[in-house]
C-alpha positions in Angstrom: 0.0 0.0 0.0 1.4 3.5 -0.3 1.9 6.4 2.0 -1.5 7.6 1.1 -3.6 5.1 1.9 -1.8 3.7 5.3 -1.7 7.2 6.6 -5.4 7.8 6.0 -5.8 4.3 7.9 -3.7 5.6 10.5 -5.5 8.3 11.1 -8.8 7.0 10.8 -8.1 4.1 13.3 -6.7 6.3 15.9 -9.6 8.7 15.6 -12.0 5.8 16.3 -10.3 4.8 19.0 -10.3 8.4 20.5 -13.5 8.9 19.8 -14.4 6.1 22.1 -13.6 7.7 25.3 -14.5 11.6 24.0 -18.5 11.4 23.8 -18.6 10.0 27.5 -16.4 12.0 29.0 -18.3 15.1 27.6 -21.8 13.4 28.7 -20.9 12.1 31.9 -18.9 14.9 33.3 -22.2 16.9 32.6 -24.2 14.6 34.2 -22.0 13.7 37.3 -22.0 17.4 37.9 -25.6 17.5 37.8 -26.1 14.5 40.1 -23.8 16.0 42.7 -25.8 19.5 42.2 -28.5 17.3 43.5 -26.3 16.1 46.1 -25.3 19.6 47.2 -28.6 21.0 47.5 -29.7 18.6 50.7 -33.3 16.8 51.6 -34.0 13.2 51.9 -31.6 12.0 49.0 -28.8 13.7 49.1 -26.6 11.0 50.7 -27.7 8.5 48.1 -27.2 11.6 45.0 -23.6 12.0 46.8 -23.0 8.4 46.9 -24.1 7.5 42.7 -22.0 10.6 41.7 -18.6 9.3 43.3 -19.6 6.0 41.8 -20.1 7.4 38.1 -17.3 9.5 38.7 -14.9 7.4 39.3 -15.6 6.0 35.9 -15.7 9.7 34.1 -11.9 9.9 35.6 -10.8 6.0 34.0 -12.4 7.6 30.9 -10.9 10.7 30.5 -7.6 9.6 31.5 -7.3 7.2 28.7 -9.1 9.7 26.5 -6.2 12.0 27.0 -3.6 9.5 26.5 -5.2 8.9 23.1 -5.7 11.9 21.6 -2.2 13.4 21.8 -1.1 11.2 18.8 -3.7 12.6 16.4 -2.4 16.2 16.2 1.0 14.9 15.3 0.2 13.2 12.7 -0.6 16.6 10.7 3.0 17.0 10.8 4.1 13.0 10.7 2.1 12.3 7.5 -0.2 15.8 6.3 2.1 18.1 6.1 1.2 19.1 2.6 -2.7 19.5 4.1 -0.8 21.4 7.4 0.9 23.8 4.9 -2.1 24.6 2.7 -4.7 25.2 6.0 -2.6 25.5 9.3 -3.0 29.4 9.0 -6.8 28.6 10.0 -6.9 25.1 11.3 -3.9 25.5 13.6 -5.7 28.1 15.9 -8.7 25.8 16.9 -6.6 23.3 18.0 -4.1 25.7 19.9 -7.4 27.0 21.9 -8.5 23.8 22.3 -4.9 22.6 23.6 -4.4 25.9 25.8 -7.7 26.8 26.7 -9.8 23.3 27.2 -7.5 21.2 28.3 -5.7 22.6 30.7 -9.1 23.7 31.6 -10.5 20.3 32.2 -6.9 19.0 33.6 -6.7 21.7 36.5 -10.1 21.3 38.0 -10.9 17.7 37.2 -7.5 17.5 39.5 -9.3 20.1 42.0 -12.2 17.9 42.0 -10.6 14.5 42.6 -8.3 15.6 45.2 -10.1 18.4 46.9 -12.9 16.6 48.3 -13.1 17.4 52.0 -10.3 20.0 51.2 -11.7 22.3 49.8 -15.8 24.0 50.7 -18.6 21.7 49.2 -19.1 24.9 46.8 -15.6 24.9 45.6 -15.5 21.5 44.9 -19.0 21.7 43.2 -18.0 24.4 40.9 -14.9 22.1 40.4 -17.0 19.6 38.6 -19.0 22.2 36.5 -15.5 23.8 35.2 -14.1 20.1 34.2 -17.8 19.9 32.2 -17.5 23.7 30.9 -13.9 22.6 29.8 -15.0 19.7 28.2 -18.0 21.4 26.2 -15.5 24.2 24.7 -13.2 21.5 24.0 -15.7 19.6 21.5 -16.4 23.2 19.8 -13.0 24.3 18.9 -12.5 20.6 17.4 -15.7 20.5 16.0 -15.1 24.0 14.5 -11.5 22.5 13.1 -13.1 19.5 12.0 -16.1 21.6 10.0 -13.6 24.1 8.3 -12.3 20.9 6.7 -16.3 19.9 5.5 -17.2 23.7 4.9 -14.3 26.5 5.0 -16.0 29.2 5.6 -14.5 32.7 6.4 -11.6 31.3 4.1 -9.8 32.6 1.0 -6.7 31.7 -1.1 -3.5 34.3 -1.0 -2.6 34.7 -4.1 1.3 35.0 -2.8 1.4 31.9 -1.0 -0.9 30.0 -2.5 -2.3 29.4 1.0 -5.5 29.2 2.6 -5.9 32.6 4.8 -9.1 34.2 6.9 -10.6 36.4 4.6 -10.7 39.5 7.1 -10.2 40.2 11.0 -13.4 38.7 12.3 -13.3 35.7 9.8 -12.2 33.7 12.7 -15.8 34.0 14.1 -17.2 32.6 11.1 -14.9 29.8 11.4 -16.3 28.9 14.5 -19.5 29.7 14.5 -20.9 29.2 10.9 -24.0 26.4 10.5 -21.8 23.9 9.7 -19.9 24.0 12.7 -22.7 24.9 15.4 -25.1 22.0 14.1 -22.5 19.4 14.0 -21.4 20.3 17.5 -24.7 20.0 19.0 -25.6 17.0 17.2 -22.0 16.0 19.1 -23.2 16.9 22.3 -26.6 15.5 21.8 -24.4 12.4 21.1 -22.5 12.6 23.7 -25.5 12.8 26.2 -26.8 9.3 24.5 -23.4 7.5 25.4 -23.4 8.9 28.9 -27.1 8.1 29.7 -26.9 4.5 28.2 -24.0 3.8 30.4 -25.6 5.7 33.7 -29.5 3.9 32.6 -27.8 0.3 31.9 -25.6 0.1 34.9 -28.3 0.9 37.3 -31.1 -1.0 36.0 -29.0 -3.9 36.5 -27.6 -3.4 40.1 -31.2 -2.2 40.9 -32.0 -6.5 39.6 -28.9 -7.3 41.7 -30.1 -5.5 44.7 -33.1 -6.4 44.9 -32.4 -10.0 44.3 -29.7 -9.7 47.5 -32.7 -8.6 49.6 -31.5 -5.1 49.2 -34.4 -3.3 48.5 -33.1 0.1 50.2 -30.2 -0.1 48.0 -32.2 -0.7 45.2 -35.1 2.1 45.6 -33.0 4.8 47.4 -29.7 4.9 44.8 -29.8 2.8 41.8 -34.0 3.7 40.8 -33.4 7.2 41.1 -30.4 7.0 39.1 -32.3 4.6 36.1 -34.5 7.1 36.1 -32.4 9.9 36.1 -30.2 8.2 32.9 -33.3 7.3 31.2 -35.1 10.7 31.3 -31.3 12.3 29.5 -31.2 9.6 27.3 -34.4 10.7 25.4 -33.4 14.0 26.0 -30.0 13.2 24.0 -32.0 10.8 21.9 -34.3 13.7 20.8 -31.9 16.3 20.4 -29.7 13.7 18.2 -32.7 13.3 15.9 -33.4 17.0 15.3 -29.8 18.0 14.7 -29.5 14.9 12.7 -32.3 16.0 10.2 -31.1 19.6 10.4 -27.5 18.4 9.6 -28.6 16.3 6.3 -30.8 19.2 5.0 -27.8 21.3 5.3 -25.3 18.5 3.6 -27.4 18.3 1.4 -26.4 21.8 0.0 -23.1 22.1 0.6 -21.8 18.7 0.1 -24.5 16.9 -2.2 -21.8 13.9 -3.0 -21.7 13.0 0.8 -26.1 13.1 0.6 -26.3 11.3 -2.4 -23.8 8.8 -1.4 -25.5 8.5 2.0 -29.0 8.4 0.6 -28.0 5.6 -1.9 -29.3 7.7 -4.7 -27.5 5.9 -7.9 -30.3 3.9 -10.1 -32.4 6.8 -10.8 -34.6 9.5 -9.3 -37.7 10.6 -9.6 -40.0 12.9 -8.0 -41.6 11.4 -4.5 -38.4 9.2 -3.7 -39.1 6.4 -0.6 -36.8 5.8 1.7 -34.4 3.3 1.0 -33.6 0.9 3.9 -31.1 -1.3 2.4 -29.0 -1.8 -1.2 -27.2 -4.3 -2.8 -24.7 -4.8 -5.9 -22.9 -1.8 -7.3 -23.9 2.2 -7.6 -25.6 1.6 -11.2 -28.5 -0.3 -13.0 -27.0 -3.9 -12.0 -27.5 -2.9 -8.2 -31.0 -3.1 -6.3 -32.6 -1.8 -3.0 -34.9 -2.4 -0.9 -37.6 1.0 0.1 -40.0 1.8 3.1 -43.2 2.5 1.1 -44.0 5.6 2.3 -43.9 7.9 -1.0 -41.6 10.5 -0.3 -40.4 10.4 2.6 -36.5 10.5 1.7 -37.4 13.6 -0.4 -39.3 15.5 2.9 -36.1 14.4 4.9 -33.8 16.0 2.5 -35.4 19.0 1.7 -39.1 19.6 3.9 -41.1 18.7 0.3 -43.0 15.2 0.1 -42.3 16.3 -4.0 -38.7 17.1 -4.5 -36.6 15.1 -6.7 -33.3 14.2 -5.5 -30.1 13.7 -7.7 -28.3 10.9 -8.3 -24.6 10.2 -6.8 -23.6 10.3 -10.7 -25.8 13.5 -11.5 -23.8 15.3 -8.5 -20.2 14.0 -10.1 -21.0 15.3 -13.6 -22.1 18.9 -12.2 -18.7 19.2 -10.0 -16.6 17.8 -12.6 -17.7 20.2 -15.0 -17.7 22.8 -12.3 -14.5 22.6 -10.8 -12.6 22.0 -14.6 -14.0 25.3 -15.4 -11.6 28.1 -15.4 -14.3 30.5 -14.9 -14.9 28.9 -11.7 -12.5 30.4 -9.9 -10.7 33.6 -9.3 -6.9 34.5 -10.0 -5.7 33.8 -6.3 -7.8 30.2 -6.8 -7.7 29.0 -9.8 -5.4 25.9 -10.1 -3.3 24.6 -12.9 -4.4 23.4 -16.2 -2.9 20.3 -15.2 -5.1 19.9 -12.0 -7.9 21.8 -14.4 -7.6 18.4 -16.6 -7.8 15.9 -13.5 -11.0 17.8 -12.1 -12.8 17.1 -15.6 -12.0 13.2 -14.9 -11.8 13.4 -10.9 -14.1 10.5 -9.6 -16.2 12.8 -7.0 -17.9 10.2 -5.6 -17.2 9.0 -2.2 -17.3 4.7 -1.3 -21.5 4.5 -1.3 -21.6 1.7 0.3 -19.8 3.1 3.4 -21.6 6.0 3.5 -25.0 4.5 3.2 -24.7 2.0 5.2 -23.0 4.0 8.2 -26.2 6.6 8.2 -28.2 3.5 8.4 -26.5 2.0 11.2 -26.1 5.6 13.0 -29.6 6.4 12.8 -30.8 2.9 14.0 -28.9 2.9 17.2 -30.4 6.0 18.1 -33.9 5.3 17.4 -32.8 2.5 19.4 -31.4 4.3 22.4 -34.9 6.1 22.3 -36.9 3.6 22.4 -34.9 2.0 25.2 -35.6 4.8 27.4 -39.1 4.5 27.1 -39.0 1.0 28.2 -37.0 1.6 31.0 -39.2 4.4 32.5 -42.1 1.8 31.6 -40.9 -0.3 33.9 -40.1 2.1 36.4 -43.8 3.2 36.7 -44.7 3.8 39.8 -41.5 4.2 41.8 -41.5 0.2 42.1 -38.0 -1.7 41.8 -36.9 -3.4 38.3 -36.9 -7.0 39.1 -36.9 -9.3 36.3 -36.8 -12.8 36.2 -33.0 -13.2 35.3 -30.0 -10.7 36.2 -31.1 -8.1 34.4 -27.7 -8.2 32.6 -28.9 -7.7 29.1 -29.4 -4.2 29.9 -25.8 -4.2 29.7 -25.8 -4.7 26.3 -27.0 -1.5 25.0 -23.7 0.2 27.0 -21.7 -0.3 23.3 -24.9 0.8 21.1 -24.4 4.8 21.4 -20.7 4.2 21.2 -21.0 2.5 18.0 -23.7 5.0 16.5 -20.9 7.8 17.2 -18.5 6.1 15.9 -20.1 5.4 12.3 -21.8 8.8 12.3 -18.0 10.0 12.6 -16.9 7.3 9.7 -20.2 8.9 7.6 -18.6 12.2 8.2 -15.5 11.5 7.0 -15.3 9.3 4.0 -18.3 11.2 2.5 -16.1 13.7 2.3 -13.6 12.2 0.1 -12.3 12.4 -2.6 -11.9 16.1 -0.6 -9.4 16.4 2.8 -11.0 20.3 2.2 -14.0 20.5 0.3 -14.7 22.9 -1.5 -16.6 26.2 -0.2 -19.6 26.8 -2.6 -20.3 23.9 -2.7 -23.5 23.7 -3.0 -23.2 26.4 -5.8 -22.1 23.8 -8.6 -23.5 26.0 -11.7 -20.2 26.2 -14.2 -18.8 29.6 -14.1 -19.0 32.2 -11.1 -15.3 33.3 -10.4 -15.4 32.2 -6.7 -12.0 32.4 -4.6 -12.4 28.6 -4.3 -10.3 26.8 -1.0 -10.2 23.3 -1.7 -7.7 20.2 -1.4 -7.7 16.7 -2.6 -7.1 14.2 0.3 -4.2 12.8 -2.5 -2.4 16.0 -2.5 -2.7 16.6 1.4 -0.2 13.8 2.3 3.2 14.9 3.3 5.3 14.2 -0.2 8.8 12.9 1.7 7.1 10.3 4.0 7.4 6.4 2.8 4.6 4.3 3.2 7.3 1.8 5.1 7.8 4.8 7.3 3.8 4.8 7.8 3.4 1.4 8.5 5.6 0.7 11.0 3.9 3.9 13.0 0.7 2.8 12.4 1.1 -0.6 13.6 3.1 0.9 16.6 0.3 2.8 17.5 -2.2 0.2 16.7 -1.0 -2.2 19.3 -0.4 0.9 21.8 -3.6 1.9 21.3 -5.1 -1.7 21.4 -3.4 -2.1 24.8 -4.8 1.2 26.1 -8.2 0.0 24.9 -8.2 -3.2 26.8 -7.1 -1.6 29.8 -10.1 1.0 29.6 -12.5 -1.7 29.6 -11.2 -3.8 32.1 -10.9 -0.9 34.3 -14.4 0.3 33.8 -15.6 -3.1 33.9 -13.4 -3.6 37.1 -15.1 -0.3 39.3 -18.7 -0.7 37.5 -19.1 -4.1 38.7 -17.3 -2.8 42.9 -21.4 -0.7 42.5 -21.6 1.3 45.6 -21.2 1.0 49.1 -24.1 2.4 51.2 -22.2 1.7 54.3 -18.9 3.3 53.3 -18.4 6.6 55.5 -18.2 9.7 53.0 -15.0 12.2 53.2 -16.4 15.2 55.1 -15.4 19.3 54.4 -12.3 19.7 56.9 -11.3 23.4 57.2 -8.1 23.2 59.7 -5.1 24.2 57.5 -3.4 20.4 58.2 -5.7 18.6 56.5 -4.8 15.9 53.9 -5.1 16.3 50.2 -7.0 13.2 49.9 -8.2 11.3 47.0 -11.9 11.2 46.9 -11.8 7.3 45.9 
């Protein structure tokens, strides 16, 4: 294989293994922070809300350690094996990361310490607003990557200098619009929505199965006074996240649809033919031409109302979308001086294949979209069964609830491989893209994923890092799950004096676990 394609498998196998630990650290530190808000505030529970926060939090902490311990490989690569894409876009792309690095993290590292060791240190206030900080940290963390991560789907505020030959913000407060354009704020949401899902699912799962195990022990105070309140309280976020996932989902594909109509059509599995009315197709088979076949839900029109609000609209066809950007991007009078590229790359556009794999991206939407109509409808069964304040007890061990832990995981992790290889043949894509009509004269930013690889790295070079870091990062993983499965199955102990606020000036730094 060549340096190409093992460093775009390098990069996409460390991001998934990233990704991982990232949605449930945002989720949980949100939701730990709340629980011990609950805990804070006093009454009847507050013991119990005290208790279920330590216990979730002490797997928040296993989680974000390993999260941290992942991540840090990913921005080197830009330099390792992109530096072609670093040259071309770190003017812009470099300062999200920089915030996220300087601002974030040391954010979430200074009072997630604060908050693990300053328990009974520090006032109950302090260490309260400890907990919020590590969540704030970990919210404005997800934006600044999200916003990085967007430039490259939809560079907005974004021009080429015709000097360099660069990308460079197109004024002072271009920045802003880097950050903040629709792109960006509806795929962070739909992140944090996302995020909420894997934390719930985790929080719901674990505690309608020690609620089974309590209650089976004959420990029905257990049961009713920390892990039912908790079950309920994961439940309740999931459909919260569950909703919130849906809307920004649909949102999200309406807007693709505009500005990157490859990625929608591939998605979609638009490649026979369409007409006016199209049903939405729930699976495909064979190749993206006449030879292939597909299987629709037979409500007429419902893939046209999700792409565009009309029950009517005719949708294009992955090969309809390559034809229009082939002849738009071959066009001279497409672009600008500062942007227009050589006759050379003018000649590979009018034969570029546009399309991205359809089968990847069609089939990761599906399984996304499932999962979460799946967490959903999990909630709704668990509160079922919660009716009426009244203990889960089923007839086994209640550990198939268990098994929905991995499902939000999963959905993030091939809504994140949707993302990114329905982007391709693009590491940029283009901005206007949604404007295809030939002609226009548009300062154009835009990079081919085959030109963003750095031109002096070997693909021996590549491989041997990437299986390095395959195995590291295998080991890491295996660790994080036998950890978290090591502390989720310890539960709680009701009987287990809590550390109490000392304020004499010799009192121990402790740690709260």
């Amino acid at each position: 294989m060549e340096a190409l394609d093992l460093a775009r498998w390098q990069f996409g196998i460390t991001t998934v293994y990233h990704f991982l630990q990232v949605p449930l650290t945002i989720g949980m530190a949100f939701l730990v922070a709340i629980m011990q808000t609950k805990a804070y505030k006093g009454g009847p529970n507050a013991k119990a809300w005290d208790k279920v926060a330590q216990f979730f939090g002490k797997l928040l902490l296993i989680n974000f350690a390993l999260g941290a311990a992942t991540g840090i490989v990913q921005e080197f690569q830009f330099g390792m094996n992109w530096s072609e894409y670093a040259r071309y876009m770190g003017d812009i792309f470099g300062a999200p990361l920089a915030f996220e690095a300087l601002l974030s993290f040391f954010l979430e590292s200074t009072f997630v310490g604060i908050w693990v060791f300053g328990r009974g240190r520090i006032s109950p206030k302090a260490h309260l607003a400890s907990i919020w900080a590590f969540s704030i940290g970990t919210f404005t963390s997800a934006l600044w990557i999200i916003a990085a991560n967007s430039f490259m789907q939809d560079p907005h505020g974004a021009v080429v200098d015709p000097e360099t030959g660069r990308a460079v913000l197109e004024s002072k407060s271009a920045f802003l619009s880097v950050i903040f354009n629709p792109t960006s704020m509806l795929a962070y949401f739909h992140t944090l929505s996302a995020a909420l899902m894997v934390a719930a699912t985790m929080i719901a799962s674990l505690s309608m199965w020690w609620m089974a195990k309590s209650v089976k022990a004959k420990r029905a105070d257990e049961a009713e006074s920390y892990w039912m309140p908790a079950a309920k309280f994961g439940f309740t976020w999931l459909i919260v996240g569950s909703v919130a996932a849906i809307a920004t989902g649909h949102f999200m594909g309406q807007h693709v649809n505009g500005f990157q109509p490859q990625k929608f059509s591939a998605m979609m599995g638009i490649c026979q033919h369409s007409d006016e009315g199209r049903e939405l197709t729930l699976m495909r088979w064979g190749e993206c031409d006449e030879s292939g076949g597909e299987l629709a839900l037979p409500v007429p029109g419902l893939e046209s109302f999700m792409a565009t609000n009309d029950f009517h609209a005719r949708l294009e066809t992955v090969n309809e979308v390559n034809e229009r950007m082939q002849a738009k991007y071959s066009d001279p009078a497409s672009y600008d001086d500062a942007s227009r590229p050589s006759e050379e790359m003018l000649e590979q556009y009018a034969s570029q294949d546009f399309r991205p794999n359809v089968n990847v991206a069609y089939y990761s939407f599906r399984i996304m979209m499932g999962l979460g109509f799946l967490g959903l409808l999990a909630a709704i069964v668990g509160l079922w069964l919660l009716r009426g304040n009244k203990p889960y007890n089923p007839k086994g061990s209640g550990s198939w609830w268990n098994w929905l832990i991995p499902m939000p995981f999963l959905a993030s992790t091939f809504g994140w491989i949707m993302t990114e290889m329905g982007r391709q043949p693009f590491i940029v894509n283009p901005t206007a893209g949604g404007d295809l009509a030939p002609g226009g004269g548009t300062n154009l930013v835009m990079l081919l994923t085959d030109y963003g690889v750095s031109g002096s790295v070997t693909g021996a070079s590549v491989l041997v890092s990437l299986v390095g870091f395959t195995a590291i990062y295998t080991f890491l993983g295996a660790i994080w799950i036998v950890l978290l499965r090591r502390y989720a199955v310890e539960g709680i102990d009701p009987a287990k004096k809590t550390i109490e606020y000392d304020a004499s000036a010799d009192a121990p730094i402790t740690f709260m676990y």
